[in-house]
C-alpha positions as CSV (number, residue, x, y, z in Angstrom):
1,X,-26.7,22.3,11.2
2,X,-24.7,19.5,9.1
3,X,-27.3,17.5,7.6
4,X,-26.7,13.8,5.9
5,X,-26.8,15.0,2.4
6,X,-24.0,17.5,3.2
7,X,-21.8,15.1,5.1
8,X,-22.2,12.6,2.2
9,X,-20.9,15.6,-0.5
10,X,-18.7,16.4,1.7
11,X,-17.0,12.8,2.0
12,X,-17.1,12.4,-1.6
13,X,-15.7,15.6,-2.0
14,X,-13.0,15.0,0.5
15,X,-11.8,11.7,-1.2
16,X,-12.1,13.7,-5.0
17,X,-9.6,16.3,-3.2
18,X,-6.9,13.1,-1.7
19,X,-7.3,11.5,-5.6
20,X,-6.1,14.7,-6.9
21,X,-3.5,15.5,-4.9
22,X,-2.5,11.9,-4.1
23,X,0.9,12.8,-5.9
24,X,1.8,15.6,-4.3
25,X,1.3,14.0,-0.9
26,X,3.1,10.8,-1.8
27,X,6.3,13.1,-2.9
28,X,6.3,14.1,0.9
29,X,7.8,10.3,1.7
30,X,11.3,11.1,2.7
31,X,12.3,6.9,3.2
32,X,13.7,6.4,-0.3
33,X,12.4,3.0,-0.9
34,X,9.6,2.1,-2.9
35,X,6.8,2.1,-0.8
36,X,3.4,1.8,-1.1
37,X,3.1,5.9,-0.7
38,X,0.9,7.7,1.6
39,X,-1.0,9.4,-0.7
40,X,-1.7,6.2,-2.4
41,X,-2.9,4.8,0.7
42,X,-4.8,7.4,1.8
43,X,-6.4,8.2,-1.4
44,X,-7.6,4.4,-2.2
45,X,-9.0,4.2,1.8
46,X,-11.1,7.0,1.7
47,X,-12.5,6.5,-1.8
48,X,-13.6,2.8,-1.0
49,X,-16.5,5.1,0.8
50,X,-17.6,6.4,-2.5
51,X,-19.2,4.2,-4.3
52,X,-21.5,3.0,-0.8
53,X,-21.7,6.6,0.0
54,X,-23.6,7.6,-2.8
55,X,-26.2,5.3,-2.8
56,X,-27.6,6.8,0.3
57,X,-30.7,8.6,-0.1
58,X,-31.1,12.7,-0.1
59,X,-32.7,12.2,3.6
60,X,-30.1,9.9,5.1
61,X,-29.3,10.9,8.6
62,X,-25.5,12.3,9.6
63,X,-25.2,9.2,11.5
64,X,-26.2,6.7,9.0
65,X,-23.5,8.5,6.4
66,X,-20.7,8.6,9.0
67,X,-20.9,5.2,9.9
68,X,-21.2,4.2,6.1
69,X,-18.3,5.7,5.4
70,X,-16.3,4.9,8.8
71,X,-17.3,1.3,7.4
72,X,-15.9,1.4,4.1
73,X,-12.9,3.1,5.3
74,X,-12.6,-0.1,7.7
75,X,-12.5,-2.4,5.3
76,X,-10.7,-0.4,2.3
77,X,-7.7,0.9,4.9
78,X,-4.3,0.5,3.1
79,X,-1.2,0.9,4.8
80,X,-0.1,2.7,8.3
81,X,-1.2,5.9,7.1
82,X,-5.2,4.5,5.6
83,X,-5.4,2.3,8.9
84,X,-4.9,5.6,11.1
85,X,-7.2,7.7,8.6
86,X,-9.9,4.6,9.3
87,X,-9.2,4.6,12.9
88,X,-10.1,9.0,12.9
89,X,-13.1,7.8,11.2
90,X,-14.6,5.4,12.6
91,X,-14.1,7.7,16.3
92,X,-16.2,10.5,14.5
93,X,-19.1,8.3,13.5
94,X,-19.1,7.0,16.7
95,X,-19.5,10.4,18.0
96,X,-22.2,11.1,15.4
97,X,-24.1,8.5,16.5
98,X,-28.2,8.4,16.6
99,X,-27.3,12.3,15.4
100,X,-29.7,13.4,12.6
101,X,-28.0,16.9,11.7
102,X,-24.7,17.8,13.3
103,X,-24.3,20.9,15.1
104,X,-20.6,22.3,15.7
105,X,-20.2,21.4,18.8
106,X,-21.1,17.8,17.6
107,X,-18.4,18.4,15.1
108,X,-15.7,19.4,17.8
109,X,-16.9,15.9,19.9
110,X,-16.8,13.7,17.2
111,X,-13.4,14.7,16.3
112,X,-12.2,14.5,19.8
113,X,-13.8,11.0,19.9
114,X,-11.5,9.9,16.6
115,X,-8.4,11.0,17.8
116,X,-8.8,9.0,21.4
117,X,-9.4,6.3,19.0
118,X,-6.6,6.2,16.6
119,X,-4.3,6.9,19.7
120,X,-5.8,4.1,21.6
121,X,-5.2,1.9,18.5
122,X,-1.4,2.9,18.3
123,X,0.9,0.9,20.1
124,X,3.5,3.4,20.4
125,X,2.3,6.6,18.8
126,X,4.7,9.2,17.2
127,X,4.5,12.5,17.7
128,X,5.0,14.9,14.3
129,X,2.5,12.7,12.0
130,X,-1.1,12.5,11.4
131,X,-1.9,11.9,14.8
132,X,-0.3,15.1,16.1
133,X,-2.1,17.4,13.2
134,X,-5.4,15.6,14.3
135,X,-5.3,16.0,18.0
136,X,-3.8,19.9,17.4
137,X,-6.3,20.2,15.4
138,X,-9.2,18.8,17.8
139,X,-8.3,20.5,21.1
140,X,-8.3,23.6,19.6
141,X,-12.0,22.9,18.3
142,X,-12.9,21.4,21.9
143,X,-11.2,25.2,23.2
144,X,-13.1,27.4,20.9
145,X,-16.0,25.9,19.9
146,X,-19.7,27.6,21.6
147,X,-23.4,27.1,21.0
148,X,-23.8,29.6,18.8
149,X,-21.2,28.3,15.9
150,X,-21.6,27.3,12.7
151,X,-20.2,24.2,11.6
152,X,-18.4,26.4,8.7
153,X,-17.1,28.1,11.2
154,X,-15.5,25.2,13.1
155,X,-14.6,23.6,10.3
156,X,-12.5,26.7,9.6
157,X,-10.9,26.4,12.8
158,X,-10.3,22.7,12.6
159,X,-8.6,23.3,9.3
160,X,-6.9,26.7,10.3
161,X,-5.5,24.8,13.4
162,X,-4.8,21.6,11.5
163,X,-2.3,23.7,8.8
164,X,-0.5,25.0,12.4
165,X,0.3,21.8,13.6
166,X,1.1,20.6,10.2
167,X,3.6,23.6,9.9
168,X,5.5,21.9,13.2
169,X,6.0,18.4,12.4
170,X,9.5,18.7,10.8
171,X,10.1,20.2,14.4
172,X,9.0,17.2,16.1
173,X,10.4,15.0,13.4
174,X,14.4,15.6,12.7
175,X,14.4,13.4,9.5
176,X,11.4,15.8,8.3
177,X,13.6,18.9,9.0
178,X,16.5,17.3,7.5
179,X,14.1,17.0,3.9
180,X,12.5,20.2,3.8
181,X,9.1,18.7,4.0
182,X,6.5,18.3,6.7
183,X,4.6,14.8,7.3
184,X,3.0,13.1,4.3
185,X,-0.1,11.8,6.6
186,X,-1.0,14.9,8.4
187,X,-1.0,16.8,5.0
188,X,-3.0,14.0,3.5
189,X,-6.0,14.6,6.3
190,X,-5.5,18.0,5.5
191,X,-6.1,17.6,2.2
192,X,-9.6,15.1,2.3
193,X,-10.8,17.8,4.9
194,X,-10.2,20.7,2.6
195,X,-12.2,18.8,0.0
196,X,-14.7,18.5,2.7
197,X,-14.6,21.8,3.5
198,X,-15.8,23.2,0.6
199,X,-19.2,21.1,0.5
200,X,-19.1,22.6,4.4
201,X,-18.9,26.1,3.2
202,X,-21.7,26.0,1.0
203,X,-19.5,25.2,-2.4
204,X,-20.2,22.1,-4.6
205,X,-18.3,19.0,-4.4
206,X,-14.5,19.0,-5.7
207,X,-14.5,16.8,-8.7
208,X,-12.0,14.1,-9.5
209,X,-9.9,15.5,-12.5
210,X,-9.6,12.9,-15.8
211,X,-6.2,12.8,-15.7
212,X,-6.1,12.3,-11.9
213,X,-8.7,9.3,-12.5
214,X,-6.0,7.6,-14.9
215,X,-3.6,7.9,-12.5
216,X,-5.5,6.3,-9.3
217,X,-2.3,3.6,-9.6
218,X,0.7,4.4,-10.0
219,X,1.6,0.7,-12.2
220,X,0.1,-1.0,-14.3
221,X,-1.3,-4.4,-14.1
222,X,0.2,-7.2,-15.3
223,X,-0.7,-8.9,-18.8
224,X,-1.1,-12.1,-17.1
225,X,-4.2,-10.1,-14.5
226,X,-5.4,-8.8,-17.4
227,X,-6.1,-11.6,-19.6
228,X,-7.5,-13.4,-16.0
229,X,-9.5,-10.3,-15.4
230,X,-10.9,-10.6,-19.9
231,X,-12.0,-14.4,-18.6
232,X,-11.6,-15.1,-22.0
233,X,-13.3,-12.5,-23.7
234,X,-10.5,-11.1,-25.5
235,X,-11.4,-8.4,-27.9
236,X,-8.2,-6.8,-29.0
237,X,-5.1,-8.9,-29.1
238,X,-1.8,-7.0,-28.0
239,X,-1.4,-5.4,-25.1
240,X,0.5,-2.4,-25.5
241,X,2.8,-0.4,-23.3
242,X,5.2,1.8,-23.8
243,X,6.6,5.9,-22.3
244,X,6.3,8.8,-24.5
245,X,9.9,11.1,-23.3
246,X,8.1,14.7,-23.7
247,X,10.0,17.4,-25.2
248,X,9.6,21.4,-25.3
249,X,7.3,20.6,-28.4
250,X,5.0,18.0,-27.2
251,X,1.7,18.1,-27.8
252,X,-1.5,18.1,-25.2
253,X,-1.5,14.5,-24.4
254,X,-5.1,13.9,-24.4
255,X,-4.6,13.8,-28.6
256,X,-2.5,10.7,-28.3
257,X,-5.6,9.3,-25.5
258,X,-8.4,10.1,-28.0
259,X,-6.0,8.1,-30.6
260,X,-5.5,5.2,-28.9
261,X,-9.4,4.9,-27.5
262,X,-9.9,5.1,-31.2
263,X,-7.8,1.9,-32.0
264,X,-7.9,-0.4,-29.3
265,X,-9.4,-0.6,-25.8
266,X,-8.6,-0.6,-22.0
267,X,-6.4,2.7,-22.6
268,X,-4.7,4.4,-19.2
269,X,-2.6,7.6,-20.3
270,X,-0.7,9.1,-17.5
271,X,0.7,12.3,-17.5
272,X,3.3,14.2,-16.1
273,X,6.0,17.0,-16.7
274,X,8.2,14.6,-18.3
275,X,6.8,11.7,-19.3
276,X,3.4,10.0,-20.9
277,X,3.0,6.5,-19.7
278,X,0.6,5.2,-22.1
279,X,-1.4,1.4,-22.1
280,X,-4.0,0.2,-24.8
281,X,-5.4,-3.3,-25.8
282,X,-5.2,-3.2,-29.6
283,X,-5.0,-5.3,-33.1
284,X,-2.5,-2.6,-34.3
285,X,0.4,-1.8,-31.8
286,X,2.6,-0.4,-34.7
287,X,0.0,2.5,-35.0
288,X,-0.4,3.2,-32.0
289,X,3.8,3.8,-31.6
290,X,4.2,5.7,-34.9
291,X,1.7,8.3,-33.3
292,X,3.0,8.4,-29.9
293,X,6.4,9.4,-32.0
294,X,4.6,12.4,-32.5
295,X,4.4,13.2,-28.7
296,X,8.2,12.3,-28.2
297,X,10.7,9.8,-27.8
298,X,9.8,6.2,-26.7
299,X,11.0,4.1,-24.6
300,X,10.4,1.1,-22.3
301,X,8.1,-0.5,-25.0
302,X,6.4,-4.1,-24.5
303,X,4.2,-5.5,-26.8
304,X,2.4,-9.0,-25.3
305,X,-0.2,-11.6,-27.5
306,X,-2.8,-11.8,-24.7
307,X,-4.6,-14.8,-27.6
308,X,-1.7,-16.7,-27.4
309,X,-0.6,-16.1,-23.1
310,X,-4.6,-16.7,-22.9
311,X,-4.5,-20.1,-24.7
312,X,-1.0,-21.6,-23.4
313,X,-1.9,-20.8,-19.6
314,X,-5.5,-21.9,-19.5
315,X,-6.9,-24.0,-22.3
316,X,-10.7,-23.8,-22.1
317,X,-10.7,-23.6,-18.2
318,X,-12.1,-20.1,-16.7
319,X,-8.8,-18.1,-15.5
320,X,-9.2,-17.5,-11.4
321,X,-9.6,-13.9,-10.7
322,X,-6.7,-12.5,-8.5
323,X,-8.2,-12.0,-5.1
324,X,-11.0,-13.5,-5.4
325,X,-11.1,-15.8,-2.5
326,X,-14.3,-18.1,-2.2
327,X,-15.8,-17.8,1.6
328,X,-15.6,-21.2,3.6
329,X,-17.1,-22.3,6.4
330,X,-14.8,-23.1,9.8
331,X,-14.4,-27.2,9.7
332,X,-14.7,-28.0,13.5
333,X,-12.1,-30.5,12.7
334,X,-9.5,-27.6,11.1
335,X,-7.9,-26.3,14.1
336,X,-5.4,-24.1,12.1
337,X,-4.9,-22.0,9.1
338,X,-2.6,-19.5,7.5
339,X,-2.6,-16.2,5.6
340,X,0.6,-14.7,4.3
341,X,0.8,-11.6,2.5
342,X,3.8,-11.7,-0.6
343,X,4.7,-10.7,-3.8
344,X,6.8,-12.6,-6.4
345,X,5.2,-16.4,-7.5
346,X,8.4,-17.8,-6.2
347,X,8.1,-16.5,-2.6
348,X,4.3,-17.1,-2.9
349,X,5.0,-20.6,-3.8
350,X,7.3,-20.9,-0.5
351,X,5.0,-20.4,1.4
352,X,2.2,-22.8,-0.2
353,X,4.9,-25.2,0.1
354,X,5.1,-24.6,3.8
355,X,1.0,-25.0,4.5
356,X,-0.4,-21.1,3.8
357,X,-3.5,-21.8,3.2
358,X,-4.2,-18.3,0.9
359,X,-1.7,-15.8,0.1
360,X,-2.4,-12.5,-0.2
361,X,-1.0,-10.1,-3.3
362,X,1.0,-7.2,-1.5
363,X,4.1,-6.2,-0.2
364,X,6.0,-2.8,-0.5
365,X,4.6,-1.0,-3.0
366,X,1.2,-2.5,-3.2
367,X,-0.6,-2.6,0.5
368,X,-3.5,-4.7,0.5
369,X,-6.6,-3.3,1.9
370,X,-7.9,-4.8,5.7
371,X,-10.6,-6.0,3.1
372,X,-8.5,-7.7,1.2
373,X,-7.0,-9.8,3.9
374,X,-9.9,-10.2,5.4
375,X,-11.7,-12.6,2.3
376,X,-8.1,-14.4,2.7
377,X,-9.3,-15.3,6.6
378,X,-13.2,-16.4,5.5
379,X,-11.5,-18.6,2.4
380,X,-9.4,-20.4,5.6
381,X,-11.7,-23.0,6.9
382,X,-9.9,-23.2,10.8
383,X,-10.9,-22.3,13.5
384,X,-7.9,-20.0,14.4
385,X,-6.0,-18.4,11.4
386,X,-2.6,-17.3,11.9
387,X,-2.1,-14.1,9.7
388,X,1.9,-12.8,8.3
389,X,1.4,-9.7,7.0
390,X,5.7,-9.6,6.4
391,X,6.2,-6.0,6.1
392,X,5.6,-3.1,8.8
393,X,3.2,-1.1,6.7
394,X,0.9,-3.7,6.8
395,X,0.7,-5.3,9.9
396,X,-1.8,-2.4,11.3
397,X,-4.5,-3.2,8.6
398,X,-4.1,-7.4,9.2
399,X,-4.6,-6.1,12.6
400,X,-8.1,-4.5,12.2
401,X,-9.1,-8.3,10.7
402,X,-9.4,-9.4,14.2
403,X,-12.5,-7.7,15.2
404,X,-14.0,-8.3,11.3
405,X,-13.4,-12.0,11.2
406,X,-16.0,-14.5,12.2
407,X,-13.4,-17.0,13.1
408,X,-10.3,-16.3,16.0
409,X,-7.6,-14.5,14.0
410,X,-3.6,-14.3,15.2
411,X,-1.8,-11.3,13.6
412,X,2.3,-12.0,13.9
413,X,4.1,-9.0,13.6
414,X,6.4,-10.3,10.6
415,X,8.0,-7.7,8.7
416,X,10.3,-9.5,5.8
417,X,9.8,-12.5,3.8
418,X,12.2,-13.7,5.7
419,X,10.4,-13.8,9.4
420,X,7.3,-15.3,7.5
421,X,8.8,-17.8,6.4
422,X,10.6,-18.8,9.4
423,X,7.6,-18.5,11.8
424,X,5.7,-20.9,8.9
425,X,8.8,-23.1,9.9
426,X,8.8,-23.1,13.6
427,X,4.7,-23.9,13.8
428,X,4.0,-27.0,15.6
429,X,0.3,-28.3,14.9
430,X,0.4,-30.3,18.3
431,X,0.5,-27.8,19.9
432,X,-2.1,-25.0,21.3
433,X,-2.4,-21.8,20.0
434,X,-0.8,-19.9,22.9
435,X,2.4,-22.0,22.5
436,X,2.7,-21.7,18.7
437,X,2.6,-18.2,18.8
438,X,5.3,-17.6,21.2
439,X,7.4,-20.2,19.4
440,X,6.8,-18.5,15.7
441,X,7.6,-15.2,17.6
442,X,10.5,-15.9,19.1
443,X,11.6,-18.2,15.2
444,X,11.1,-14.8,13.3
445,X,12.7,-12.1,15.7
446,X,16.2,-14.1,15.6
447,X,16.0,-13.9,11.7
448,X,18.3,-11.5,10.5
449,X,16.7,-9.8,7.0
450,X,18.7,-8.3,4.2
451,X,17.4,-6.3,1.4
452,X,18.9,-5.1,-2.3
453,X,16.6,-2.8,-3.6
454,X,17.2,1.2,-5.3
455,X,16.5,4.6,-4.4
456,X,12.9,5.7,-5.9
457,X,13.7,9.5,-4.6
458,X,16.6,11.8,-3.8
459,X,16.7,11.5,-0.1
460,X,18.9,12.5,3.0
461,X,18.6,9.7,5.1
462,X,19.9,8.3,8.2
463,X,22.9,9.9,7.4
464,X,23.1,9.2,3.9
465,X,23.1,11.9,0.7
466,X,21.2,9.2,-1.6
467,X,20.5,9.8,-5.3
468,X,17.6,8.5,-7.1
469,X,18.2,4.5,-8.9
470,X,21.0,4.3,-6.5
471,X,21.3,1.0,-5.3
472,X,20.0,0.6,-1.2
473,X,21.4,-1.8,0.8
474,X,18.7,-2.4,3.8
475,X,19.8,-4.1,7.1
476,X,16.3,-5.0,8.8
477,X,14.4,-2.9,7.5
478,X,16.9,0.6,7.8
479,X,19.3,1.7,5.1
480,X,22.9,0.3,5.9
481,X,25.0,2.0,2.8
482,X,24.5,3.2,-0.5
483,X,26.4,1.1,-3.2
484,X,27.1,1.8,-7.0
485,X,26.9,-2.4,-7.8
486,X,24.2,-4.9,-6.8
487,X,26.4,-7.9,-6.4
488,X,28.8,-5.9,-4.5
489,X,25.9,-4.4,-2.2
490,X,24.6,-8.0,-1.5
491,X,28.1,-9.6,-0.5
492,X,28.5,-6.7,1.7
493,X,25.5,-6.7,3.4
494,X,25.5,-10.3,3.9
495,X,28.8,-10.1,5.9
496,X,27.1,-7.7,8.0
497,X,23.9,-10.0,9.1
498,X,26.2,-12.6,9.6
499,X,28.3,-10.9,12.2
500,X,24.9,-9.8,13.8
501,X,22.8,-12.8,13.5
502,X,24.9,-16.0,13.3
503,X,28.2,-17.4,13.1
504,X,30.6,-19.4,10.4
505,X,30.0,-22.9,11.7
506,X,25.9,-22.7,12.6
507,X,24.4,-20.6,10.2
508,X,21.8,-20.9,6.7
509,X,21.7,-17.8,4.6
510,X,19.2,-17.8,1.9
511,X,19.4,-16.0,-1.0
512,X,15.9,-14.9,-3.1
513,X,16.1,-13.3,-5.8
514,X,13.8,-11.0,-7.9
515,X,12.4,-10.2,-11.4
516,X,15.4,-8.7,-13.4
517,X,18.1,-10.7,-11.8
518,X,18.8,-14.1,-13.8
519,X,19.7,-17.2,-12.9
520,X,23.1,-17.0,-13.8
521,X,23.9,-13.6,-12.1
522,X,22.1,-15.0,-8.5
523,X,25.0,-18.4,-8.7
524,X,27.3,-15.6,-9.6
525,X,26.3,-13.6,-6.8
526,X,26.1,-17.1,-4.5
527,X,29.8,-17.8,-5.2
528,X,30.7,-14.2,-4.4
529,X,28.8,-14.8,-1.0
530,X,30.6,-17.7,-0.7
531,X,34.1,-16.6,-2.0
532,X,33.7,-13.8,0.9
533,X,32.3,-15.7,4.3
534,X,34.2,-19.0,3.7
535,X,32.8,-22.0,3.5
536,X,31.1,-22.8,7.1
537,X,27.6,-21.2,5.9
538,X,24.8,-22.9,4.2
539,X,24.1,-20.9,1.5
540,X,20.3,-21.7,-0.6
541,X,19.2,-19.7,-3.9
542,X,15.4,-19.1,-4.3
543,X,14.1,-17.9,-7.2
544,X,11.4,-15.6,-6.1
545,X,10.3,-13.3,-8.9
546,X,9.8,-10.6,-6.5
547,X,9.3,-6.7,-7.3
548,X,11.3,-4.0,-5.7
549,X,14.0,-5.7,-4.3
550,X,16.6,-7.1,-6.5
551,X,17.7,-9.9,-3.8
552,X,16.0,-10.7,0.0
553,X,18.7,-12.6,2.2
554,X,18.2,-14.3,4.9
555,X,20.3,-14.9,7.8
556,X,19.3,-17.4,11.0
């Protein structure tokens, strides 16, 4: 019998085992964009769990724990991959249910229940991902699974069965063959039930590792968070960030850790085989860089005055806290409301300009939990609240808002900036919410979406032998050609949407760019644009200040 202590470990233990090995999972992404990883996702999903988990008592029941935890995965889910690990979840504790210990076969059910869940929840499931590895992995529990089982013993099978199907996804999936690797989700489940396994098997709880813990994100926050996240109460002055290059020679990096802590404040050390990334709040950022030179070569050094950013942005006014969104009631009056989800001030700016009402922070590398989104919706005061979550891998966790929200919530399926901001454009408030969202639909789907970004990983893919910092050229959301020159890449690539999604004489292209690219090199790139398609075209520059992608072009 599993009782509710043991199925709380093993939870626990299971998100320890993702936060370790969160790395190693996210270097199974083959797309070579930046993205918010699966590991990442998966890792920051399950362990929202943790902290409700463990204030259950000793005597909790298995149901009570699954269905705290299914909970917490809910709301913490981040990205495809999290939403489908939720989805598994929340099917188990439903087939837990009003279940005070577990037996096997309750095991084999619950898991049986899970996967009918996440498929059900899937528009068009893909075979050779997490889904496959957890329905393998369930109908061979269902097949061998008797009375007189342990649950050790199924969860042997479940695992045994689950590193089989694993084993067979680059089969299913040719662009998985093609990299060597097998699918980053199903080895991710594999991974949190490994952890739980070894609460299962009678072992103690896998531990999160220290230098695991510094690593939960994979980027720093900005200075300008930080200083909003002090409120004012600013105890060291410079924030400090810089890479230590390791060599053959250099030292155990916990040294330089217990240096900094000694100095300063707020200190994240991250540490890998060729690099310490190193960040500390301090009065003396000159010491702290003459003893990192110990470690190795640095590089990528910035030095900010929080004081002096603290006093020029806010006065004496309390900074807001970055998603923090106040709950308000629905205003009968109201009768809509948006939520976008974007990255950059610029774009967020756009689309405050164009009536969101909240915007969420998020976008390709950083996937906003259903949580997240969710306190966007309750800060909305209508009474139906159009959400644009404006990239793929995070449409499925706006999605799970629907049920959550205590107000009537419309996910549209935008995937750029680009087909947000057009579907902003083509609302009509007259009109009823049926007809507004068939007319934002239809607005976004004839919006033709460029995107200039680099490679963040070797990669063969869709046809392409693509080097790491290369610079990607992405044509709706799939790589269109590798190019050695930004400007170059965006000239190109606008010709191509052009030819596709408008013509010379009737057509606006807009032309956002990031942080990096100045405002002299975007009118550079403008007249290039222009130099190339004539001079039929609209063409607009937007300063958008986004991450990731040097320049997002639109095309309608």
């Amino acid at each position: 019998m599993l009782t509710g202590k043991q199925l709380r470990e093993a939870f626990i233990s299971g998100a320890n085992n993702i936060a370790n090995n969160r790395q190693m999972v996210d270097a199974l992404n083959v797309f070579p964009v930046p993205d918010g990883d699966t590991g990442t996702n998966m890792s920051m999903t399950i362990n929202s769990s943790v902290r409700e988990l463990k204030k259950l008592k000793d005597d909790s029941s298995a149901a009570l724990v699954s269905k705290t935890a299914a909970g917490a995965f809910l709301r913490g889910a981040r990205g495809n991959s999290g939403v489908i690990l939720s989805l598994l979840f929340r099917g188990i504790s439903k087939g837990l249910a009003e279940k005070e210990t577990a037996t096997a076969k309750d095991i084999a059910a619950a898991l049986a229940n899970g996967v009918e869940a996440a498929y059900k929840a899937v528009m068009k499931p893909t075979e050779g991902t997490i889904l496959t590895v957890a329905r393998m992995a369930s109908e061979h529990a269902a097949e061998v699974v008797t009375d007189e089982m342990t649950v050790a013993e199924i969860f042997n099978e479940i695992i045994s069965a689950g590193e089989k199907a694993l084993a067979l996804t680059p089969e299913m999936l040719p662009v998985l063959k093609k990299a060597g690797v097998v699918d980053a989700g199903g080895k991710g489940l594999l991974v949190i039930l490994e952890g739980m396994n070894a609460v299962i098997q009678g072992g103690e709880p896998i531990e999160v590792s220290e230098s695991k813990t510094e690593a939960s994100d994979d980027s720093f926050r900005s200075t300008e968070q930080e200083i909003a996240d002090l409120g004012g109460v600013i105890t060291f002055t410079y924030c400090t960030e810089f890479l230590v290059k390791k060599t053959e020679n250099t030292p155990d990096y916990m040294g330089l850790r217990r240096y900094l802590e000694s100095i300063g404040d707020s200190v994240v050390t991250v540490d890998d085989d060729e690099i310490i990334k190193c960040h500390v709040h301090t009065d003396n950022p000159g010491n702290a860089l003459q003893e990192a030179l110990k470690y190795g070569q640095l590089t990528n050094m910035k030095i900010e005055n929080m004081r002096e950013q603290f006093e020029d942005r806010y006065g004496s006014e309390q900074p807001p806290q970055e998603g923090e969104f106040p709950y308000a009631a629905v205003d009968p009056s109201r009768e809509y409301g948006f939520v976008a989800i974007a990255a950059g001030e610029g774009i967020k700016q756009l689309f405050v300009d164009l009536g969101a009402d909240n915007i969420v922070s998020g976008g390709q590398t950083m996937n906003p939990s259903t949580e997240d989104i969710l306190s966007a919706i309750h800060a909305t005061p209508a009474k139906n609240v159009f959400v644009l979550p404006n990239n793929k891998n995070i449409i499925m966790a706006a999605e799970q808002t629907i049920a959550l929200a205590d107000r009537n919530v419309f996910v549209l399926q935008t995937r750029t900036i680009p087909q947000g901001l057009s579907s902003m454009l083509a609302f009509e408030p007259e009109q009823d919410v049926k007809t507004n969202q068939l007319m934002m639909t239809k607005a976004y789907e004839r919006v033709g979406t460029g995107q200039v970004t680099f490679a963040a990983r070797d990669s063969e893919f869709g046809g392409y032998q693509i080097k790491k910092d290369e610079i990607l050229a992405l044509e709706n959301g799939k790589v269109a050609f590798v190019e050695k020159d930004i400007q170059k890449a965006v000239v190109k690539l606008t010709a191509s949407l052009l030819k596709k999604h408008g013509s010379k004489d009737e057509c606006f292209i807009t032309l956002i760019y990031g942080e990096g690219v100045t405002e002299e090199e975007a009118e550079l790139t403008q007249k290039a644009i222009a130099d190339k398609v004539g001079d039929g075209p609209e063409i607009a520059v937007i300063k958008g200040d986004q991450p990731v992608y040097y320049y997002i072009i639109s095309v309608e």
